[in-house]
N, C-alpha and C positions, 0 to 999 in steps of 0.2 A: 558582830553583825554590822552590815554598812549602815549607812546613814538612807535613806529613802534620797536626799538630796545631796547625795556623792554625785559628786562629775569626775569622769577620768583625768586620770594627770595628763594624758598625753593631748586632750580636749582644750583642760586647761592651758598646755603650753603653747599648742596651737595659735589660741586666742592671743596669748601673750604677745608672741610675735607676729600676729596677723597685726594686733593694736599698735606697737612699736612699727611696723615696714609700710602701712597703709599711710600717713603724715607723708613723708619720702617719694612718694608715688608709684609708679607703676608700669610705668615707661619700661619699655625692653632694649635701648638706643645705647644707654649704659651699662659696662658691666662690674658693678657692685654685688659687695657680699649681699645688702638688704633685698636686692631688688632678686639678685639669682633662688634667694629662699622666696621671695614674694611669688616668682612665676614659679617656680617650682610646687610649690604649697599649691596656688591656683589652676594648675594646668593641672594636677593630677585629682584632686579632690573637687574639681567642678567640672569643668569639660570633658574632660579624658573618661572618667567616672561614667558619667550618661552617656557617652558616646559607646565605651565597653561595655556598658550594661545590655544597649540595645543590639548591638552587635551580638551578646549572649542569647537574647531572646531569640533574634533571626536563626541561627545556629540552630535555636531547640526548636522553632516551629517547623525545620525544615527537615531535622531530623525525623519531627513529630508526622508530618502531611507528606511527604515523600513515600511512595510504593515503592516496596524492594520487587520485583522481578526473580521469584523461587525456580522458574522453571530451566534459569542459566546461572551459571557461577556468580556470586555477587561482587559488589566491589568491595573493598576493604572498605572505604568510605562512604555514606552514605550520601551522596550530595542532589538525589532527584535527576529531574528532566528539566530541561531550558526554561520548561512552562512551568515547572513546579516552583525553580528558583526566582524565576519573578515574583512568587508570593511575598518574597520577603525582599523586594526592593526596598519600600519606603524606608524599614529599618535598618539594612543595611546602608543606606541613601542615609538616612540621620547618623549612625555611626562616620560615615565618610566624611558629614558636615562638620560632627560635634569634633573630629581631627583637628582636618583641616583648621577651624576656629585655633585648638591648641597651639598648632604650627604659626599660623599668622600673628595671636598674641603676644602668645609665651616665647616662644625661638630668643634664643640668645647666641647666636652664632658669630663667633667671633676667632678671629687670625685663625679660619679653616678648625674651629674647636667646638661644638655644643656642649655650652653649658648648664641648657636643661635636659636633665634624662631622659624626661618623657619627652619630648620629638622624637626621637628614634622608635619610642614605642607607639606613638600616633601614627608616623607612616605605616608602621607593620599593621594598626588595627586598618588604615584603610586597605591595605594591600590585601591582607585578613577577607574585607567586606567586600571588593569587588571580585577576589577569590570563587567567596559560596555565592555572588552574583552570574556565577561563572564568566565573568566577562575577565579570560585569562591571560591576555594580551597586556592590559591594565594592571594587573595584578603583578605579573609579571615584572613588570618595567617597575613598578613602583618597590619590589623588593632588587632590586638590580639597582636603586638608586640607592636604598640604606647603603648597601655592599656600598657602593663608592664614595660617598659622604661620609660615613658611619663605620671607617676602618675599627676603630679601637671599639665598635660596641657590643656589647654583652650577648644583645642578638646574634649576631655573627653566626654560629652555629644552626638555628633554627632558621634562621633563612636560608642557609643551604637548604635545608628541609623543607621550605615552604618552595621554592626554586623548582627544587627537582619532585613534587607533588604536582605544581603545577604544569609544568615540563609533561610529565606520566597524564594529563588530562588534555594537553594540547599534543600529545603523541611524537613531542621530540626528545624522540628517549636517550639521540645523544647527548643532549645539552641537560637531561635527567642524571643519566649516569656521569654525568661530571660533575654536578654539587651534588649526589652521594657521597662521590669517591672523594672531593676536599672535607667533608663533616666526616669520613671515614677515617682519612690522615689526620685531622689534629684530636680525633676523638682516641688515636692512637697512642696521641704527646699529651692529652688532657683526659682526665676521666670527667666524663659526664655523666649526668643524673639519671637518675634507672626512668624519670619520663620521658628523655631524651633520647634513650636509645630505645624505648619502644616505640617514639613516633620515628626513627629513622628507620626500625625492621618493617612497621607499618608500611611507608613509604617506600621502600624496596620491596615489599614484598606487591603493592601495588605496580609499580615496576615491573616485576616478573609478569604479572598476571596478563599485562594488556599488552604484553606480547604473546603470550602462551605458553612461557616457561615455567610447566607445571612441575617439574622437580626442583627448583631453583624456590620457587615460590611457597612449597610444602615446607621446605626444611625453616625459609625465613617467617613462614605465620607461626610456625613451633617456637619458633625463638619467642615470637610475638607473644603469645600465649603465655607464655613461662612470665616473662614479666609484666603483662598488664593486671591490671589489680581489681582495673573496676568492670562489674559484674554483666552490663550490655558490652561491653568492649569483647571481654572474652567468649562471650556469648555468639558475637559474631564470626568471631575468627573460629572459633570449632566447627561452625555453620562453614564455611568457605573450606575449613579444611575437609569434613563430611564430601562435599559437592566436588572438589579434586581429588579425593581417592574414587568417589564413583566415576568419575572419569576415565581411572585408569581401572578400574575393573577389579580393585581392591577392595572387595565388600567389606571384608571383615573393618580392617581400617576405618573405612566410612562408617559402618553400623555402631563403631567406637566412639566417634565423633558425634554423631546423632543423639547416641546416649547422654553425651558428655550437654549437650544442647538441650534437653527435654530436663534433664538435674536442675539445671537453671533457672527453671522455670519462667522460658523468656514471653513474650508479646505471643499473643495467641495465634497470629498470622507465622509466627516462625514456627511455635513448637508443632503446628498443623500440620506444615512445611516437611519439620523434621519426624515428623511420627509417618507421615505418606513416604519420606527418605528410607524410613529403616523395615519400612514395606520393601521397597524394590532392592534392598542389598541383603534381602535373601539368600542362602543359599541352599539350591533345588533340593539336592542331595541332604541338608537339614532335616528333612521334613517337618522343618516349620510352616510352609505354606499353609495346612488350613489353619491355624494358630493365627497367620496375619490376615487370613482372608476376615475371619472371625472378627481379629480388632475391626477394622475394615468394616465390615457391614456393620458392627454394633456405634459405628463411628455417622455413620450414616441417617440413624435411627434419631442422633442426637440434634435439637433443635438448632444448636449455639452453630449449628456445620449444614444447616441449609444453603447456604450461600458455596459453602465449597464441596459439594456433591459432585460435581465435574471433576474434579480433583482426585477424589477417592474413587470413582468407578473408573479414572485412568491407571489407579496406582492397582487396581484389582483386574485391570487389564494386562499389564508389567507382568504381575503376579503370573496370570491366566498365558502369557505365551512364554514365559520361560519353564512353565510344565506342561508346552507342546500344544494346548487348548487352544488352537486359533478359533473355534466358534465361540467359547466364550469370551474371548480376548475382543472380539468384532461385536459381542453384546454390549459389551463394559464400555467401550469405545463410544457407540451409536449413545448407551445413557447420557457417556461424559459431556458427547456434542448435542446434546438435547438439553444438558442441567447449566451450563453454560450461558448465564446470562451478561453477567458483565465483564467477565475474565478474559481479554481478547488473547492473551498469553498461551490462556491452558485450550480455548475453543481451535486453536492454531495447532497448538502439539496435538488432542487427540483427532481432529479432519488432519489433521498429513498423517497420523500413522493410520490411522483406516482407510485414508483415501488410497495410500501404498498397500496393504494388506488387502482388499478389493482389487488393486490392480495386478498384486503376483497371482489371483486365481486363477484367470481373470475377471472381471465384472466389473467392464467397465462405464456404465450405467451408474452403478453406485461410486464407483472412483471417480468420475468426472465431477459428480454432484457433490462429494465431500473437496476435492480439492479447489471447487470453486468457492466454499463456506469458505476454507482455509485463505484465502485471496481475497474476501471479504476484510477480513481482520488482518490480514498482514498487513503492516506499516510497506509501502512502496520503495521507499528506501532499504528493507533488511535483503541483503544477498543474496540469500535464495528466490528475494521475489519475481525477476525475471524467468528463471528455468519453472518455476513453476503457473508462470502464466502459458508460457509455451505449452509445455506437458498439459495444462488445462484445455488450451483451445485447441492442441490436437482431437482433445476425449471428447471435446462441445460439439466438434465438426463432425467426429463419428458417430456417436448418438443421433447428432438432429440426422443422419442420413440414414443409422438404423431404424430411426421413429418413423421415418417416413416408409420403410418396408415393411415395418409391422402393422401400422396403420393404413396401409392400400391392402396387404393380407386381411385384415378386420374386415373391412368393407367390402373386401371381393365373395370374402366368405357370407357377410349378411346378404349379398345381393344374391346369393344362390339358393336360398332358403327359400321354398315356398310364401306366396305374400301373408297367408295366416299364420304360416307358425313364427313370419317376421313381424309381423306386426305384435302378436302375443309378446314377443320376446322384448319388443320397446314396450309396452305395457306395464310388464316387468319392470323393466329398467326404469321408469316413470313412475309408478307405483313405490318403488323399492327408496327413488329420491324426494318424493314426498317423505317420505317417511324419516330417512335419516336425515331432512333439514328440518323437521320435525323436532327432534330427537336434540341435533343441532344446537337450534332456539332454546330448548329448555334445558341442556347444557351449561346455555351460555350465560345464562340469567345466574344460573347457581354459582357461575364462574366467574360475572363482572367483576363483584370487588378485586378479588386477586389479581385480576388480569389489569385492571386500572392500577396498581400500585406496582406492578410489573413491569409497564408500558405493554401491552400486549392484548392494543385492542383488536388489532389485524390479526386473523386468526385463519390459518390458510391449512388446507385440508390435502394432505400430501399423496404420495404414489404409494400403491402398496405391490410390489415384483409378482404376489400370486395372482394379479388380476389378469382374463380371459378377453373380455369383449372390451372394444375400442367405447361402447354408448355403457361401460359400469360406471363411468363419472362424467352425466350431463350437466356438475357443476361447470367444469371446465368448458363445456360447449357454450352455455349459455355467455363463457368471457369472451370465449374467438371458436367461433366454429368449427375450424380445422382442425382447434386441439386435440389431441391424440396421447392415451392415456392408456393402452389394450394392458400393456406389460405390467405395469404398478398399480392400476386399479385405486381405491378410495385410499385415504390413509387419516388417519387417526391426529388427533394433535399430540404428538411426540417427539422422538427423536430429529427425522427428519424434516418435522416440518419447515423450516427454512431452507432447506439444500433445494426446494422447487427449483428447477433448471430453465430458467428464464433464459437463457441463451437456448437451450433447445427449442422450446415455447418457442422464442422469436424467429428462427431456423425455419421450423416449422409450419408457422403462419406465412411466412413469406412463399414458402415450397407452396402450400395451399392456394394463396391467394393468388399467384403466378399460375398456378395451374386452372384455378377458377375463373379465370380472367380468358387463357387460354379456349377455354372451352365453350364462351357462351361471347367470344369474339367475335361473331358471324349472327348472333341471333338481335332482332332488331330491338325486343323487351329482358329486360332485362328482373328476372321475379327476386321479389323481397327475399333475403335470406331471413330465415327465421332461427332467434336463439335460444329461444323460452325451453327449457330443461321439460317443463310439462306438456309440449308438443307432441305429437306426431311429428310433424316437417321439419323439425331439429334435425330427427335422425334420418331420415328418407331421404334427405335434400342431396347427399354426399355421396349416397351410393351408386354405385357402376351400373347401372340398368339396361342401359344402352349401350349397342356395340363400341362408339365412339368414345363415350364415359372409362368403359375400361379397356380402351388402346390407351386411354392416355393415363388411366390409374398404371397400366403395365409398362409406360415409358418411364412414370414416376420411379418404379420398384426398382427397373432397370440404371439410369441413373444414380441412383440412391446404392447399388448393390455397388455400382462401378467404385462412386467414390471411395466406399467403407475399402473396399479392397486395397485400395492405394494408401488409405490412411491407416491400415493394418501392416502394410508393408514399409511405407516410406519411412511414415511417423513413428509407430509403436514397433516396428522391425519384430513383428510377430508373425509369422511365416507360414504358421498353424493354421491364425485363421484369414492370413489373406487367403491361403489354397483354398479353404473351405469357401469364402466366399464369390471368390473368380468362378470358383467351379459351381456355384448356385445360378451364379450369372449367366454363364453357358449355355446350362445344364438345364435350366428351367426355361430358357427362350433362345432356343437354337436360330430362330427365323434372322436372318441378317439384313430384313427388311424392316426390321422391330427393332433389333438390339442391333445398333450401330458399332457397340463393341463387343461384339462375339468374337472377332477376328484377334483382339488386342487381348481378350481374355484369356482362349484359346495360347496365344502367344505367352503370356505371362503364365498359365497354369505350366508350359515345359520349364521355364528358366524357375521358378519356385519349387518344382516338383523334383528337377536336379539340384538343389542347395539343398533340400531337405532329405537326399537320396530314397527320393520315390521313382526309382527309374522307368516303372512298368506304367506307371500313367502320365508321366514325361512323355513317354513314346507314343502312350494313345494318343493326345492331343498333337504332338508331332503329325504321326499320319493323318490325320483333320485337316492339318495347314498345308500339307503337303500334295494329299492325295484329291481333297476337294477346292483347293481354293490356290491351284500352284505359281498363279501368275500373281499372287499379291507379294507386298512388300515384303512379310512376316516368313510366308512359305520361303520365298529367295533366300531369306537372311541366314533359314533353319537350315536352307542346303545349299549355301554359301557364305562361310563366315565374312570375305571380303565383301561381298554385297554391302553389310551394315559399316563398312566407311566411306563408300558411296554416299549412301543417304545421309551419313553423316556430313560428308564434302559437301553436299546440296543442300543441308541446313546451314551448315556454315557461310554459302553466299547469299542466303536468303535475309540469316540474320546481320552480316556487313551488310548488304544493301539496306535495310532498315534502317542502321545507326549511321547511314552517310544521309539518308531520308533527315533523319529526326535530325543530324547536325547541319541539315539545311535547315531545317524549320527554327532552331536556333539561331541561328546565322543571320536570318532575313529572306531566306531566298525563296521564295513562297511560290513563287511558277517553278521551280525549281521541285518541289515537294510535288506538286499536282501533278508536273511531269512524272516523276518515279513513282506515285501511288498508282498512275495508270497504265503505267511498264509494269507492276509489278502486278499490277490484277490480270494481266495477261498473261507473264510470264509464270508466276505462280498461285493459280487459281485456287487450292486446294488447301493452302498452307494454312496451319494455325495464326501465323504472323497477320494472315491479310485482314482481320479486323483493324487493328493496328496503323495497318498503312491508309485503312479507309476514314481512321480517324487522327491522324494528323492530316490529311487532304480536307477534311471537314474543317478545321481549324486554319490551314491554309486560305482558304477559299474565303473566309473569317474576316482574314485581315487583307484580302487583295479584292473583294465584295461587298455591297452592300450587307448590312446587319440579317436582312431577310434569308437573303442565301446560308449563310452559317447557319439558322436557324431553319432552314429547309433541307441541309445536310446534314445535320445533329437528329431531327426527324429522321431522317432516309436510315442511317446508322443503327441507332434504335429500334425501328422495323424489323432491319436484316440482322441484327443480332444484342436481342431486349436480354439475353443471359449472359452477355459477355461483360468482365469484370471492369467495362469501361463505359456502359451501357447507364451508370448511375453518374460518371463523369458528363456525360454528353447532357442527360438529365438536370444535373448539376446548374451548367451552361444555361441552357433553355430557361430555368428558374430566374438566372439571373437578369437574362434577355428579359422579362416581362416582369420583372420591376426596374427595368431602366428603359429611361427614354433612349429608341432606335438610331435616333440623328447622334447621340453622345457614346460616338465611337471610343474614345480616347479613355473612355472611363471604363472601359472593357479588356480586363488583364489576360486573356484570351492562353500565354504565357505559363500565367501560374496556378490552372487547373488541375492541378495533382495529375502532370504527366510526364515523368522520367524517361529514362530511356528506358527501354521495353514498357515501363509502368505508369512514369509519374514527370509534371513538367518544373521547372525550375521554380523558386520560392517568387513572387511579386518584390519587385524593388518596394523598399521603405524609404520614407523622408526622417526618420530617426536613425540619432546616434549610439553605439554602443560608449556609455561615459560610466563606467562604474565607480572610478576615483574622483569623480568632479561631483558640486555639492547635489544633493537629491530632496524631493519632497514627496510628501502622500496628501495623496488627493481621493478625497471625499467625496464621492456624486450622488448626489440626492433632490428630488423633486422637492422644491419650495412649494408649491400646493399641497403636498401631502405631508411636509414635515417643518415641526419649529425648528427654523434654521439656530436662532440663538439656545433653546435647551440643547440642543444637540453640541454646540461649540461649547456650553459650559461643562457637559459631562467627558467631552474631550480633554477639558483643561484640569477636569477631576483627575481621571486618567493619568493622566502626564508628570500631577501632582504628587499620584502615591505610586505608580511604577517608576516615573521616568524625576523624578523628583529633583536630581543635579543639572541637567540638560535644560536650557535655556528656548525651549520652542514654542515658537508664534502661533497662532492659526487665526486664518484671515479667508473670508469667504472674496465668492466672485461671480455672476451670472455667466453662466455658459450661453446659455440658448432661453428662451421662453420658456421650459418645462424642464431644466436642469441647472443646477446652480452647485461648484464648485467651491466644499472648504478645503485650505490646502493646511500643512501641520509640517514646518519644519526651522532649520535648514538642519539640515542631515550632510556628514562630512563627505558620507559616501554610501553607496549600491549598499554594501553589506549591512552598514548602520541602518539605514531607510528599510532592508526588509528585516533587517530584526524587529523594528515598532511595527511593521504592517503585521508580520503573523503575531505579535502581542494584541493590537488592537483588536485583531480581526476575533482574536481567541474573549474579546472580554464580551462578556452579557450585558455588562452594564450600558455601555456605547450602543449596542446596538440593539438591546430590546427595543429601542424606540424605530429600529428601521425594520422591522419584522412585517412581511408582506405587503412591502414598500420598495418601490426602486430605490438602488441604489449599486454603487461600483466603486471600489476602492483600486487603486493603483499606487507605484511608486514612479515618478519619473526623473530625469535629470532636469538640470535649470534650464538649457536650449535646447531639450526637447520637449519641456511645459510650452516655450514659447510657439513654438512650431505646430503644438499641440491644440494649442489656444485659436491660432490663427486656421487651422485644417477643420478642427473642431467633431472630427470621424472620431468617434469612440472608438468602433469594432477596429479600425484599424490600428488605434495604440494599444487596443487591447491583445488583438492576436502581436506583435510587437512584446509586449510585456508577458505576455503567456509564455513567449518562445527564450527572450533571454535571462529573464528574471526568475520564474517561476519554476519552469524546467531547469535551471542552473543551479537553483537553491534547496 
């Protein structure tokens, strides 16, 4: 048995020669046997030591706090998001230090030779640290530097590997696949260690994957798998390999893998993962189904899986349409986007597949409303986000124009009812909402706590599709009166309570308010609208009663029916129901003194009716255009195909005359413009263009007049056409006009009012630079009356302390103005560097809980355009400037 007071020998020998080399000193200037053991011994057993230590820890916190993303292949490695890996600057940042320290000490570099070991291994720990900082650029270079310093070093090998990983994260997979293939040739001439060639299959295999070489990348995680040893390693690679055979549609494979992952018994977030996996790699013909629907629901029941209910009623959705069940596939769905609360991941896969499933029936009402949830949580940057904002505001624009035909339907229908059994009928409907905000209230009381420890104290009462009357939900009336709710009726707090279609609502109100305004334009008083849910004159107030009321509720319908038509044809290329609705259009208001486009309708129902080979009501509406109406454009074109490039030819001089217009109005030539808008209001009195022409002469007239006249022909404009898509441009203008003084011509960009050619005008010249490679700062704008300027500058220097810990940055305030004062935080090498700390800071709590309903404006600017900045002293102008190349770029 030892002694209680045994020291190791190797302890002892240590001390030995630490006592013998310590007298001698410790200078690295010389290269002696005593001093190469001195920094040898010191650089690895003090500095190097703590600096790998902490570097270990980073490593684990990040594996530890990093979310994997189940719903897409993962990555071989786990390394987070940009914002995740800032967690672990400071100790990454102290590993780079406690290096560095080693290299400066210890280095014994002599006639092109290191003769301490450890330097080659301190550069790898920082290249290592700024690695999982992801800052791979850094990373990069500094293993590029062993390589040429460090021919003969032991590393050799493994920096290939660290090279071409990082290479496979900066996406230069050629300069990847060339320190593969050198660690491949000498690992050909050299056997290396069985951990060495499972981080090179790793690494290849990562490789494969961020291209999409999923056969390539199968065969090397098998390889992966066979040799790694330890138990999360292999655990993930079966995970990755499971999620690449469902790719290719090889269950069996997949459901192999899965198995092989639940064995394991890994992290509860994976095996969850992998048991909803071996749900959807079914196969139908098994008739396993109710066997997994079963785990499935009894998975549901379980407490530990309240948070991933979204999850499991999508995978029982999978289930539910590969045995043909699209209704229950569209239940499971509406639960998954209902149970959804923090998972923006999985809230996005099941709103797009129901949003798509809604839209093959069609029903597009509930497709517009999920795919706008899904647009919600989508990241703006993911690929599909554009095509699905399009596809969204196609379905926004049709709805808000279906709402408005269903809702002049509601109200034409109330206003026909006798006045008692209308009035009983709001009675009803007033009675009925007493009751269920009744109902409501004491609800909610039994529901606070949860809803407080949910966030969920806004509690919004949704559509339900069986609803009849427009007045079944006077909550909605009570928020905007015009709201119109016939089709959905009340809804419950569930599934879709968030999908409220606030773009329709705004559509909506705007249609109302435009038409309310229309109608009580002439009358000298103007009566209170009333909102109160418990009224009477909530509901009465909107109805058609009068001849005039419903001419204009039936222009409304009329409108409303045109648009949908086009937006079923243009947009959604559904053919079905444009025909259906052209021909409602027609069909229900023949009068060509009411329905402005009867004629265009008419026209459209033959050209639809022959694509969809309905020849027989092609021809009816033919004879329409023909027989009643033969001296119009539409009749001619039907019984004369050359006609329609005629009209074509005369659109074409209409629209060159236009753009020779507007490249006067560019140009300067401004009597020039007033000339051609008044040739052309002659020549083409009819044309759609001639709004157009009337408002760039508005704008002419602008700049060769007094301030009053442009503002008396932006008036005129407006008048003659308050619905035209330039009507809010002109509006615009006038706003600006009456916050600026009339005499400060010069200060009126008249120019760059959103008007292109057909549309929009050229951008405002700026007094800023675009300097992305010259030094940059961020600027901090905060009211000194409202904020301690010095606590704020000390938690910034906290900040900077534990994320930004190496970098050497100032902050130094400045008074802008009386009511704004400027901290600035830099120098920053460049554009990219400066907004990498803006979205850091911007992301921290700490910094800014103290600016919380408090002005304030963060920017990044260049050095000569602070000054320029300083001296102009216009916020909104460096800010639109900073929005457009910073913000937008990044």
């Amino acid at each position: 048995m030892k002694s209680k007071n045994f020291i190791p020998k190797g302890i002892i020998i240590f001390l030995w020669i630490v006592t013998i080399i310590i007298p001698t000193g410790c200078s690295n200037k010389k290269n002696t046997f005593s001093r190469r053991v001195y920094h040898n011994l010191t650089a690895h057993y003090n500095t190097w030591w703590n600096g790998n230590e902490s570097l270990k820890e980073a490593i684990k916190d990040l594996e530890k706090n990093a979310k994997d993303n189940y719903t897409e292949v993962l990555p071989v490695y786990k390394l987070g998001s940009k914002k995740e890996a800032t967690a672990i600057n400071s100790k990454a940042d102290r590993a780079i230090e406690k290096a560095s320290k080693v290299i400066q000490n210890n280095s014994m570099y002599f006639n092109k030779k290191e003769y301490n070991r450890w330097i080659d291994d301190s550069y790898m720990m920082i290249g290592k640290a700024y690695f999982y900082k992801q800052d791979y650029a850094s990373a990069r270079r500094t293993f590029e530097f062993i390589l040429t310093r460090y021919k003969d070093s032991p590393l050799i090998p493994e920096i290939y590997l660290w090279l071409g990983l990082t290479n496979n994260q900066m996406e230069q997979f050629s300069r990847s696949e060339a320190e593969l293939e050198k660690f491949r040739m000498l690992s050909a001439r050299k056997t290396m260690p069985r951990s060495m060639m499972l981080f090179y299959n790793k690494v290849l295999a990562d490789f494969y994957l961020k291209q999409n070489r999923t056969e390539e990348a199968i065969k090397t995680l098998h390889i992966a798998t066979d040799l790694s040893r330890k138990k999360s390693d292999k655990t993930r690679l079966h995970f990755i390999l499971g999620q690449l055979y469902m790719g290719k549609n090889d269950l069996i494979k997949a459901f192999q893998m899965f198995q092989e992952v639940i064995k394991r018994t890994p992290p509860y977030d994976m095996q969850f993962a992998a048991q909803l996996n071996l749900a959807r790699c079914f196969d139908v013909a098994s008739g396993e189904a109710e066997k997994l629907e079963k785990m499935l629901q009894n998975m549901l029941k379980e407490e530990k899986n309240k948070f991933y209910q979204d999850q499991i009623y999508y995978a029982l959705a999978e289930i539910a349409l590969k045995k043909g069940d699209r209704t229950a596939a569209i239940e499971n769905l509406r639960l998954s986007v209902a149970k959804s609360k923090d998972n923006d991941f999985q809230r996005v896969q099941s709103s797009l597949t129901l949003a798509d499933l809604y839209f093959e029936k069609p029903d597009y009402f509930c497709s517009q409303a999920y795919y706008d949830t899904a647009l919600q949580a989508l990241p703006k940057d993911h690929p599909t986000y554009e095509a699905l904002q399009k596809k969204s505001q196609v379905l926004t624009e049709l709805v808000s124009n279906l709402t408005v035909v269903q809702t002049e339907d509601s109200l034409q229908r109330l206003a026909q009812i006798p006045e008692n059994e209308r009035l009983k009928i709001i009675d009803g409907i007033i009675a009925k909402y007493a009751e269920e905000e009744k109902k409501k209230q004491e609800e909610e009381m039994l529901r606070q706590s949860d809803l407080t420890m949910l966030g969920q104290g806004n509690i919004q009462r949704q559509m339900d599709p069986s609803g009849a009357w427009y007045f079944y939900n006077p909550s909605a009336i009570s928020l905007g009166f015009t709201e119109f709710k016939r089709k959905w009726g009340n809804r419950k707090l569930e599934d879709l309570w968030r999908l409220s279609n606030k773009q329709i609502t705004t559509a909506w109100e705007e249609e109302q308010t435009m038409a309310f305004s229309d109608s009580v334009a002439n009358d000298s008083l103007l009566v209170k609208i009333s909102t109160d849910p418990l009224k009477r004159q909530t509901y009465l107030q909107n109805l058609p009663l009068t001849p005039e009321k419903l001419r204009q509720s039936n222009q409304n319908i009329i409108e409303a029916l045109f648009n949908a038509a086009f937006i079923y044809r243009e947009g959604l290329l559904d053919m079905v129901n444009a025909e259906k609705t052209f021909e409602e259009l027609v069909e229900r208001f023949p009068d060509t003194s009411l329905n402005k486009h009867y004629l265009l309708g008419c026209y459209q129902l033959v050209v639809i009716n022959e694509k969809i080979e309905n020849q027989s009501k092609a021809d009816h509406y033919r004879n329409i255009l023909i027989t009643n109406y033969p001296t119009t454009d539409y009749a001619r074109i039907l019984g004369d195909p050359g006609y329609a490039h005629e009209i074509e030819r005369k659109n074409n001089i209409v629209n060159e005359f236009y753009s020779n217009t507007y490249q006067a109005y560019r140009s300067g030539q401004y009597y020039l413009v007033v000339m051609n808008c008044d040739e052309a209001a002659s020549r083409f009195p009819n044309h759609p263009l001639l709004p157009k022409f009337e408002f760039l002469k508005s704008l002419a007239i602008g700049k060769i007049d007094v301030i009053d006249s442009l503002a008396v022909n932006l008036q005129r404009f407006i008048m003659h056409y308050p619905k035209h898509e330039l009507a809010a441009h002109a509006r615009n203008i006038l706003d600006k006009l009456s916050k600026l003084d009339p005499s400060i011509t010069s200060r009126i960009q008249l120019s760059g009012d959103s008007i292109s050619l057909g549309t929009s005008a050229e951008p405002p010249k700026t007094p800023y630079l675009v300097e992305t490679q010259s030094d940059h700062f961020v600027l901090l704008m905060v009211n000194p009356l409202q904020t301690d300027i010095n606590a704020l500058k000390i938690r910034i220097a906290d900040f900077n302390e534990r994320a930004f810990r190496l970098e050497n940055f100032y902050t130094s305030d400045i008074l802008l103005n009386d009511t704004l004062q400027i901290i600035s935080i830099g120098v920053f090498k460049n554009a990219s560097k400066a907004m990498d700390y803006y979205h850091h800071i911007l992301d921290n709590e700490y910094v800014f809980s103290m600016l919380k309903e408090k002005f304030h404006e963060t920017f990044v600017i260049s050095t000569k355009n602070y000054q320029t900045f300083y001296q102009d002293r216009d916020i909104s102008k460096y800010k639109s400037f900073f929005n457009k190349e910073y913000l937008k770029k990044n």
